[in-house]
TORBA-651515 format. One line per field, with one value per atom (N, C-alpha, C): x, y, z; atom name; residue number from 1; residue in three letters. Coordinates in pm, whole numbers, always signed. Example, Ala and Ser with C-alpha at 12.3 -4.5 7.8 and 13.67 -1.06 7.14 Angstrom:
2
X	[+1319,+1230,+1320,+1285,+1367,+1290]
Y	[-569,-450,-330,-225,-106,+3]
Z	[+780,+780,+780,+708,+714,+787]
site	[N,CA,C,N,CA,C]
pos	[1,1,1,2,2,2]
code	[ala,ala,ala,ser,ser,ser]
% end
This chain:
169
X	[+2215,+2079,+2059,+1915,+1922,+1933,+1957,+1924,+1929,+1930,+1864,+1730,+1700,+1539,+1489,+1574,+1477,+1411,+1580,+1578,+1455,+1459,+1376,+1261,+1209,+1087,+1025,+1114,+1108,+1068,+1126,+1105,+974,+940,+779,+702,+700,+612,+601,+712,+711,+669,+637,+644,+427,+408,+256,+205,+300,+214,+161,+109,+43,+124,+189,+293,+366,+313,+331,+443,+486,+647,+749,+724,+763,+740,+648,+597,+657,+678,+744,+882,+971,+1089,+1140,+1026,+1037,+1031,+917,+936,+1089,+1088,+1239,+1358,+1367,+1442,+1450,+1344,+1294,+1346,+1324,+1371,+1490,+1553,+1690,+1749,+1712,+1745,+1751,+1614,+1556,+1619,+1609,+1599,+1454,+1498,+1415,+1238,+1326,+1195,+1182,+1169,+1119,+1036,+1124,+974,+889,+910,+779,+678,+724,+668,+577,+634,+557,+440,+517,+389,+269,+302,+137,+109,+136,+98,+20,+20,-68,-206,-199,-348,-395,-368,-378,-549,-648,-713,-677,-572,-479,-402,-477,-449,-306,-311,-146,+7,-39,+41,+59,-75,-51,+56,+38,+59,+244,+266,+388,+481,+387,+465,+464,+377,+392,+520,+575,+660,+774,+770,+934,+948,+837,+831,+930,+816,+931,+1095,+1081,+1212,+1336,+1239,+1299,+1329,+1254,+1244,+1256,+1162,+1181,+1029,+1078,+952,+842,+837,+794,+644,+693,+550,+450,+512,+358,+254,+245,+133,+58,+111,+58,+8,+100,+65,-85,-85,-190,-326,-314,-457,-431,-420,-415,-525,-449,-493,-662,-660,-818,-932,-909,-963,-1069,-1175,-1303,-1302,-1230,-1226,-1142,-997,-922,-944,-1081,-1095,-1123,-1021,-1054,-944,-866,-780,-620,-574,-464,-413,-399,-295,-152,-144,+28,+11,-24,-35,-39,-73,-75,+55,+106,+229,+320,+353,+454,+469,+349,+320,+378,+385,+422,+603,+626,+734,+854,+797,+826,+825,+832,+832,+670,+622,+469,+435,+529,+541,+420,+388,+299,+138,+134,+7,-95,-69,-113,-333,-342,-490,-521,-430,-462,-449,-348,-320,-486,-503,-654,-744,-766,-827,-860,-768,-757,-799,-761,-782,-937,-1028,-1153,-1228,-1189,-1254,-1215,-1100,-1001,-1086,-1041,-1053,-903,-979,-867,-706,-672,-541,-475,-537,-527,-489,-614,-631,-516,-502,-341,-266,-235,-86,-85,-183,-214,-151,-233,-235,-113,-57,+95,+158,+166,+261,+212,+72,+17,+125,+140,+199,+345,+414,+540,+656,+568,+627,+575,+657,+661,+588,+467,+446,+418,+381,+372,+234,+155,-3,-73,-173,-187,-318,-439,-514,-609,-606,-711,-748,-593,-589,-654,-617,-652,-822,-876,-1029,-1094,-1037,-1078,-1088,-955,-919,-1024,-1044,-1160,-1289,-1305,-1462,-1451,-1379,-1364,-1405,-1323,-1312,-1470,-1555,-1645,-1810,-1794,-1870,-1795,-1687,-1659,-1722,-1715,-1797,-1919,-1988,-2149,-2164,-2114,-2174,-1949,-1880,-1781,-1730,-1711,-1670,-1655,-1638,-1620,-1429,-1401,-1250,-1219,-1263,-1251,-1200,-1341,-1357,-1233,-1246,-1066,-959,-908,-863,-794,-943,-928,-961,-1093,-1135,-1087,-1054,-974,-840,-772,-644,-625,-692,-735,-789,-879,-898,-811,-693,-624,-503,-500,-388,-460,-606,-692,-667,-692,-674,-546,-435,-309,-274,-320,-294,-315]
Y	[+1148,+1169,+1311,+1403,+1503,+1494,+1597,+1642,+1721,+1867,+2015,+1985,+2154,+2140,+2127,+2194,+2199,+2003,+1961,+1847,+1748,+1741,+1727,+1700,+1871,+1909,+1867,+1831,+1763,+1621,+1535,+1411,+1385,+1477,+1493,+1518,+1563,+1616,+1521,+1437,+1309,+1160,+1200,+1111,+1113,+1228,+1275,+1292,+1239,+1258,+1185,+1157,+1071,+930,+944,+856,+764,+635,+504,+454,+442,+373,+505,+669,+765,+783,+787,+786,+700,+561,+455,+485,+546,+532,+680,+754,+905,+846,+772,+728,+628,+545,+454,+599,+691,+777,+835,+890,+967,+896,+766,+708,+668,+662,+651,+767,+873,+977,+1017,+931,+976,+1067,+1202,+1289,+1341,+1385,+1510,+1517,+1617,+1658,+1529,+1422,+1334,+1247,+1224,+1145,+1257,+1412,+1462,+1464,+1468,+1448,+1306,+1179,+1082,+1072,+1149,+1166,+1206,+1329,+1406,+1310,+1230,+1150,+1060,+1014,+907,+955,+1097,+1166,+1181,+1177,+1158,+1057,+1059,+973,+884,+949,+854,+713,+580,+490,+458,+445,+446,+492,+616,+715,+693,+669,+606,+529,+435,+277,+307,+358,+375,+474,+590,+655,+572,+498,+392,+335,+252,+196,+240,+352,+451,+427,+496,+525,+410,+273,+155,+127,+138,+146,+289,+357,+449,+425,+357,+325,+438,+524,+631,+615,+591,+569,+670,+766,+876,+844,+748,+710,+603,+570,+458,+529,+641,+734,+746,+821,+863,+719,+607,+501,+442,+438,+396,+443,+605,+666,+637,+684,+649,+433,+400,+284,+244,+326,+340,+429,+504,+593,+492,+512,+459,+456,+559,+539,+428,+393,+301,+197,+138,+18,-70,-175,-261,-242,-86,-76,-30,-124,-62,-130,-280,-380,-364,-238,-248,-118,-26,+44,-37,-158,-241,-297,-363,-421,-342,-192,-112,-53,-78,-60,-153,-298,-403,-406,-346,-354,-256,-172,-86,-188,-135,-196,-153,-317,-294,-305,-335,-418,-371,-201,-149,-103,-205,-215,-324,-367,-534,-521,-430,-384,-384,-245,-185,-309,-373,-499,-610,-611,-694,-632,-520,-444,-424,-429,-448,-619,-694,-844,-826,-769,-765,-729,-561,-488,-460,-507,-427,-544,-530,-609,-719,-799,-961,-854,-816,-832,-794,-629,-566,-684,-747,-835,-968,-999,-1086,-1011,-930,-844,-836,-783,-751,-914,-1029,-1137,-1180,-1179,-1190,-1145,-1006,-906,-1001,-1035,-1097,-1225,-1279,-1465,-1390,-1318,-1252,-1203,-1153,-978,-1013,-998,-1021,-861,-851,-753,-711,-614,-485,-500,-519,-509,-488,-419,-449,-516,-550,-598,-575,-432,-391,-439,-392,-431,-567,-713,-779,-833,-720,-750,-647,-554,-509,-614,-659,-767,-893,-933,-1056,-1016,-909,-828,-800,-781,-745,-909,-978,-1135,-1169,-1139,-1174,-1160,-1008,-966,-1021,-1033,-1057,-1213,-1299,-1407,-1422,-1356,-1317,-1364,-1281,-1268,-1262,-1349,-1329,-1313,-1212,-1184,-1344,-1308,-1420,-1429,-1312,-1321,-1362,-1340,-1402,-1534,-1582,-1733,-1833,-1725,-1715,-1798,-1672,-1679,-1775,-1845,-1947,-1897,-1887,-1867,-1941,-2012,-2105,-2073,-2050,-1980,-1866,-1780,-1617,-1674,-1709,-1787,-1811,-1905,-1907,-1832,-1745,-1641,-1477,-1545,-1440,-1535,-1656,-1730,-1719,-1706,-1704,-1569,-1485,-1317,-1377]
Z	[-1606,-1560,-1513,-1534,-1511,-1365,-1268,-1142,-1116,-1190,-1176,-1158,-1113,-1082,-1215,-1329,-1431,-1527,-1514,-1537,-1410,-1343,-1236,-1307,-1309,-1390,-1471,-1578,-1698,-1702,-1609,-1570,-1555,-1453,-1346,-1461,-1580,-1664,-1777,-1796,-1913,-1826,-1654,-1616,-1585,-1558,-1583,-1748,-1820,-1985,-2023,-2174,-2208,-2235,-2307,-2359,-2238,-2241,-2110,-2137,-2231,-2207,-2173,-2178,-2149,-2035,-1957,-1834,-1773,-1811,-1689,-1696,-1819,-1802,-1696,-1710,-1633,-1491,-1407,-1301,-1272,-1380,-1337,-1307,-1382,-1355,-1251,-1218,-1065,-988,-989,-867,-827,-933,-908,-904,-935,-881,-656,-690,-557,-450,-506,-414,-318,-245,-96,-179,-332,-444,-459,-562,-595,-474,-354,-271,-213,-206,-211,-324,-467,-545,-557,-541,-504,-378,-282,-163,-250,-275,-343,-444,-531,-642,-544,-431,-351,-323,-343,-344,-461,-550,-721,-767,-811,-873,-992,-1042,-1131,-1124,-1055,-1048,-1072,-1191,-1239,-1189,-1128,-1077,-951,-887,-763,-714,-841,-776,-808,-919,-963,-843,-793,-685,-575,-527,-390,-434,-561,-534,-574,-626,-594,-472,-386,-242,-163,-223,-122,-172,-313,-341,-276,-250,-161,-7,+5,+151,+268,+234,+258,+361,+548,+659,+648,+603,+592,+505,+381,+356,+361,+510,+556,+574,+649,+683,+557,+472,+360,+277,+242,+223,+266,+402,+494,+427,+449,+406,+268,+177,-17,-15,+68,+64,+173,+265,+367,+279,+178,+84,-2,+77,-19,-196,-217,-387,-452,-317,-408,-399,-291,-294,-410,-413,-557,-634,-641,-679,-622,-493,-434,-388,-428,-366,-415,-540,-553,-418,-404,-272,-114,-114,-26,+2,-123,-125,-113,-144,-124,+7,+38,+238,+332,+229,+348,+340,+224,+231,+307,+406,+526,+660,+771,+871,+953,+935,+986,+1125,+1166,+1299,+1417,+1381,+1477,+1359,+1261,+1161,+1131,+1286,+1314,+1258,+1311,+1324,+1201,+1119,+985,+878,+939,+790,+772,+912,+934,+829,+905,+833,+676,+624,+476,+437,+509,+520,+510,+582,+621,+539,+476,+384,+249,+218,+88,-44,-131,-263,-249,-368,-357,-350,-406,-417,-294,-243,-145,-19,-4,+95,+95,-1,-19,-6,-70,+28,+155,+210,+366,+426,+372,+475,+462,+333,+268,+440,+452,+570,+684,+738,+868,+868,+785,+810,+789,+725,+723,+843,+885,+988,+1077,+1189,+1321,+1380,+1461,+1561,+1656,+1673,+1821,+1823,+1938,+1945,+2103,+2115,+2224,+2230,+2374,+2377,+2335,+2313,+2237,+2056,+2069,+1867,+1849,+1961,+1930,+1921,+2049,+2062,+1924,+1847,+1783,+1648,+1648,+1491,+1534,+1651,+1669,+1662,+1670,+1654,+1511,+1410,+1261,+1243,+1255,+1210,+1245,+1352,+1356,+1288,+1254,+1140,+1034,+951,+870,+787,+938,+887,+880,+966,+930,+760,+674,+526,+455,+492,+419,+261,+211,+82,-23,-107,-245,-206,-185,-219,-93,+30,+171,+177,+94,+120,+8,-106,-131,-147,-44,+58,+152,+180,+328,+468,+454,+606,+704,+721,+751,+806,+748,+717,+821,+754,+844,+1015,+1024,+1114,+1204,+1169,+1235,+1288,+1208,+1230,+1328,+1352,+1431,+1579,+1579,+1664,+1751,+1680,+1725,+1743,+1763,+1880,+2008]
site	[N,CA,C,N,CA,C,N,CA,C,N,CA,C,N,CA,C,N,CA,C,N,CA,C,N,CA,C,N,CA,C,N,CA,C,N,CA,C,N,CA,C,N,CA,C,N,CA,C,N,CA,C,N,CA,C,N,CA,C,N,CA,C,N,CA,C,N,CA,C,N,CA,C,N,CA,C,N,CA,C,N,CA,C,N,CA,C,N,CA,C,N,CA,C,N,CA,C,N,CA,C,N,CA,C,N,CA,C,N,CA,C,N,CA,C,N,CA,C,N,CA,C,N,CA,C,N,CA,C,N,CA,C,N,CA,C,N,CA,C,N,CA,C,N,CA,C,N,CA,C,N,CA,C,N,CA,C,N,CA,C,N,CA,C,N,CA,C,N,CA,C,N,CA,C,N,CA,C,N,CA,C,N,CA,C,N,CA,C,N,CA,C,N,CA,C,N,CA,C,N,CA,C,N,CA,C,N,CA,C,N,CA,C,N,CA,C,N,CA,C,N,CA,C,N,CA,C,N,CA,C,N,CA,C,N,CA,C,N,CA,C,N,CA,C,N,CA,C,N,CA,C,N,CA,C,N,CA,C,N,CA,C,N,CA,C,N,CA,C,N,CA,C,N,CA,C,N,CA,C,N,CA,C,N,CA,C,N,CA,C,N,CA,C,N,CA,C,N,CA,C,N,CA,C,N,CA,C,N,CA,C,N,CA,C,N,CA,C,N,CA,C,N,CA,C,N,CA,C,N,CA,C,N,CA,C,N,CA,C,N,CA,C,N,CA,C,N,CA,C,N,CA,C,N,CA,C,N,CA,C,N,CA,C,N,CA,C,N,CA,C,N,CA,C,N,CA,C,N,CA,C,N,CA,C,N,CA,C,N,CA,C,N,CA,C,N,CA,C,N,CA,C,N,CA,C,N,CA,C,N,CA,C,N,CA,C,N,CA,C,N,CA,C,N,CA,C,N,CA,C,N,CA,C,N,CA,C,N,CA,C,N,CA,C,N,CA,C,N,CA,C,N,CA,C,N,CA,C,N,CA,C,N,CA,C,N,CA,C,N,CA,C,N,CA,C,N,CA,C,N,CA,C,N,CA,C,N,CA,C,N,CA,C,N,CA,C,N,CA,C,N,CA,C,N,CA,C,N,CA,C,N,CA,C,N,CA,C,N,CA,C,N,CA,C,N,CA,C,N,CA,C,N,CA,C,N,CA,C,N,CA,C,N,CA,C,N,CA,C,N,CA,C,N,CA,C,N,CA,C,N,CA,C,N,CA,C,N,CA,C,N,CA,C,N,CA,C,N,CA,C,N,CA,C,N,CA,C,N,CA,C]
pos	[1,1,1,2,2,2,3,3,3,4,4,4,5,5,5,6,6,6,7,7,7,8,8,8,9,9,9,10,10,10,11,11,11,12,12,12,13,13,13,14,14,14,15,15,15,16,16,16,17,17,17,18,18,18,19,19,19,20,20,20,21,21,21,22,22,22,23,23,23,24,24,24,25,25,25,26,26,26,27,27,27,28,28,28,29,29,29,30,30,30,31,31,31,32,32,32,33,33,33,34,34,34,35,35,35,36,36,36,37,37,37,38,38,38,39,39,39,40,40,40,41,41,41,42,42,42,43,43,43,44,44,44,45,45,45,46,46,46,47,47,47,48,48,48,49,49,49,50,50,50,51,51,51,52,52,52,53,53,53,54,54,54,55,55,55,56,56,56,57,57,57,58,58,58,59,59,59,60,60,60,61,61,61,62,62,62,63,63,63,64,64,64,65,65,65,66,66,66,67,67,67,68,68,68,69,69,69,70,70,70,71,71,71,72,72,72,73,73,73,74,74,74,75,75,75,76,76,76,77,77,77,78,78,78,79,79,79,80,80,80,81,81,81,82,82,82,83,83,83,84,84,84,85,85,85,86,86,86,87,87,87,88,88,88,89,89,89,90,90,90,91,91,91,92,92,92,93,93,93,94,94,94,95,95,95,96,96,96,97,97,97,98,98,98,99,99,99,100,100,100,101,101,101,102,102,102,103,103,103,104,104,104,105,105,105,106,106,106,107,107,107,108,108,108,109,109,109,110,110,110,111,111,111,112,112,112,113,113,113,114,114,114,115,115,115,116,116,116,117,117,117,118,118,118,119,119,119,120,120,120,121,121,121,122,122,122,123,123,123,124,124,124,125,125,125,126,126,126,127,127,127,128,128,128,129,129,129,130,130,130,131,131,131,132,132,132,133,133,133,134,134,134,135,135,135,136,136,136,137,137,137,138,138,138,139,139,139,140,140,140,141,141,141,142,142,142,143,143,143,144,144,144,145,145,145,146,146,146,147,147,147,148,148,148,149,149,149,150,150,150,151,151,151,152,152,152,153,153,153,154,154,154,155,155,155,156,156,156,157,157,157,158,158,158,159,159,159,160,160,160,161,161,161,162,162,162,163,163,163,164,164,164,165,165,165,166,166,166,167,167,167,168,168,168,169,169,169]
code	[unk,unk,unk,unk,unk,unk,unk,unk,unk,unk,unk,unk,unk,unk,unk,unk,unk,unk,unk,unk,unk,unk,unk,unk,unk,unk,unk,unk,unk,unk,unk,unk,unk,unk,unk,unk,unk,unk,unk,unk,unk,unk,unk,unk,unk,unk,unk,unk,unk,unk,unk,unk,unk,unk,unk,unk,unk,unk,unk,unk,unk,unk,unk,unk,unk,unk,unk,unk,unk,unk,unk,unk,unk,unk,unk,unk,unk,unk,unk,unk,unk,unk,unk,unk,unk,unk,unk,unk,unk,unk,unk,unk,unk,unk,unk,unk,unk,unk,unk,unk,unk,unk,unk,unk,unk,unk,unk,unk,unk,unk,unk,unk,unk,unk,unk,unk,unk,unk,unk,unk,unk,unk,unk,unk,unk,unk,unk,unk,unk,unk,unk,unk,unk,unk,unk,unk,unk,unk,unk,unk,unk,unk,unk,unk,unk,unk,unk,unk,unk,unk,unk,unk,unk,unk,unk,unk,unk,unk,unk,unk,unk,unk,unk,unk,unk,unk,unk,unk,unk,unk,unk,unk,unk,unk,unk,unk,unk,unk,unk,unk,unk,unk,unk,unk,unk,unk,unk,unk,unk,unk,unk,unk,unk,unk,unk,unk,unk,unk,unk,unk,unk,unk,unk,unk,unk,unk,unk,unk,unk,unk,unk,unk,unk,unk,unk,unk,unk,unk,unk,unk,unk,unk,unk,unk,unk,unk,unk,unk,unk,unk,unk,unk,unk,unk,unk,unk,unk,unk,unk,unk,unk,unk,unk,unk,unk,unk,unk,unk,unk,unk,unk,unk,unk,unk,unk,unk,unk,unk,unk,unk,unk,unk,unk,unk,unk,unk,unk,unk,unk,unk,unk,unk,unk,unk,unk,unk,unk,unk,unk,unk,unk,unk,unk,unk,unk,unk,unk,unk,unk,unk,unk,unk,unk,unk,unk,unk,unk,unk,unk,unk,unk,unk,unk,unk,unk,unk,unk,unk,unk,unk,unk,unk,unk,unk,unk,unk,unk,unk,unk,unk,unk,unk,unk,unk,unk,unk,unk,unk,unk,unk,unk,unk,unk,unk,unk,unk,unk,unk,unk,unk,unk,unk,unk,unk,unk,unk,unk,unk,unk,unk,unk,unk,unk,unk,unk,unk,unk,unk,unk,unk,unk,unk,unk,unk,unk,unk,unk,unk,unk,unk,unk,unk,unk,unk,unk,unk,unk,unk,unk,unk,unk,unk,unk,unk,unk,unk,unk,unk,unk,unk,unk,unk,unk,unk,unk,unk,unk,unk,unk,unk,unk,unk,unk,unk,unk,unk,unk,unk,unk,unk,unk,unk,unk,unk,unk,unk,unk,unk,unk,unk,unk,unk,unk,unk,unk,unk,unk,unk,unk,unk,unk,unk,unk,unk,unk,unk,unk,unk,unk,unk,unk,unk,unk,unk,unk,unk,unk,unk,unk,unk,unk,unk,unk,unk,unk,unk,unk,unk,unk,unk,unk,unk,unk,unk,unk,unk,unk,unk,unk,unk,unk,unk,unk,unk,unk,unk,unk,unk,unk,unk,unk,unk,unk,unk,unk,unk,unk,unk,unk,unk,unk,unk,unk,unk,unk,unk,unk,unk,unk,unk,unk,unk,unk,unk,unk,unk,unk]
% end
């Protein structure tokens, strides 16, 4: 496997081309490479409009397991443009330690698109967390507009469900 910069390079550039079975085998590479360069290279791909790229650098990222990109994770996924499209960005988020993302996971529960929002609730019934009183009067004030007019994918879901896992903070 390469791991010069140039080889590197090369990867990053068959892994940004046109050619999709070239592109996925360039990311499988990267990542098993996973060096320093490669999860910075995936960071900046989370700012990318390239769906694809996104979703494929989020989950180097978790396969990297590299803490560094929940942050970056977080926003790529709060980004008005990816709504609808970022539950593999969701899922590569939960697969870090959420423990202090009790709010943000709601959050996505509340506002994200179906998939998004199953990953999220996926991590809520999962992962044990850190919260304080606030998070929780904030997540019962979300839950409460939320039912005002609840989504198609909400109801889902299982209002019901959610419900009770708002209940139990």
């Amino acid at each position: 496997m390469p791991n010069s910069s140039s080889g590197l390079e090369s990867l990053r550039n068959q892994a940004l081309g046109p050619d999709a079975e070239a592109a996925y085998e360039a990311f499988e590479s990267l990542t098993a490479i996973g060096t320093e360069e490669v999860a910075q290279f995936y960071l900046a791909l989370l700012e990318t409009a390239e769906r694809g790229w996104r979703n494929r650098a989020a989950m180097g990222l978790a396969y990297l397991g590299d803490e560094r990109a929940v942050a970056p994770l977080l926003q790529a996924i709060q980004r008005p443009e990816t709504r609808g499209c970022n539950g593999t960005m969701v899922y590569a988020l939960t697969q870090f330690d959420c423990r202090h993302l009790l709010k943000e996971l709601f959050q996505m529960v509340f506002q994200q698109g179906y998939e998004a929002q199953l990953m999220a609730l996926m991590a809520i019934e999962e992962q044990d967390f850190e919260y304080s009183i606030e998070d929780v009067a904030f997540i019962q004030q979300q839950w409460a507009v939320a039912q005002l007019a609840p989504s198609t994918s909400l109801r889902e879901l299982g209002l019901e469900n959610i419900g009770e896992l708002v209940e139990e903070l």
